[in-house]
N, C-alpha and C positions, 0 to 999 in steps of 0.2 A: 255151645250147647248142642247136645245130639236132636238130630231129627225121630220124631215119632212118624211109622208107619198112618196113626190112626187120627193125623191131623188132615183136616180139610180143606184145601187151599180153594180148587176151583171144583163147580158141578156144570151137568149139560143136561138140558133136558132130555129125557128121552119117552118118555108118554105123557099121554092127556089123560086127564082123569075125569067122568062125565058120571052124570046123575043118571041112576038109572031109571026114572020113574019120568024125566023129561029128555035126556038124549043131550041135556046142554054140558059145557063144558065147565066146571066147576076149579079146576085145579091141574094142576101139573106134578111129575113123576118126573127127579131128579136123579142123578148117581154121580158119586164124589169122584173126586181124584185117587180116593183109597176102596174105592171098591162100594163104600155103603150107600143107597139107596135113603131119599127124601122124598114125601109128600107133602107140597104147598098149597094148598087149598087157597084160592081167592078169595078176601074180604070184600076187595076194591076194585075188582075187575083188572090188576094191574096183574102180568105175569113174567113180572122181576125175577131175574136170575136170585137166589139165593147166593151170600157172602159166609165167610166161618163167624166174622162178626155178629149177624143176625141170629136172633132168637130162633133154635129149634119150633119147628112148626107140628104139632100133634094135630091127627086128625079128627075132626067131632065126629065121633059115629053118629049120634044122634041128631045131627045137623040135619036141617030142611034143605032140598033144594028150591030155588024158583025156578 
């Protein structure tokens, strides 16, 4: 089976993403093995490398920070 360019095997972090209204850190800024860029936003405070298996993460613009 041919390989696809725009499959996701592994990401790395590469920024923090912070609230701007408290300074805290809310979420992390990935980028894949193919070039595209993820926003994981913390539910759990946990900041789990993202998998290709895992559910794409959209970000709530309307989200509250604490």
């Amino acid at each position: 089976m041919p390989e696809f360019e725009s499959v996701r095997e592994s990401a790395e972090a590469i920024g923090r993403i912070t609230c701007i209204k408290t300074g805290a850190e809310i979420g992390l800024l990935y980028r894949w093995n193919n070039g595209e860029t993820q926003a994981a936003l913390d539910e759990d405070s946990s900041n789990e490398l993202p998998t290709s298996q895992s559910s794409a993460v959209e970000p709530d613009i309307g989200a509250k920070c604490s």
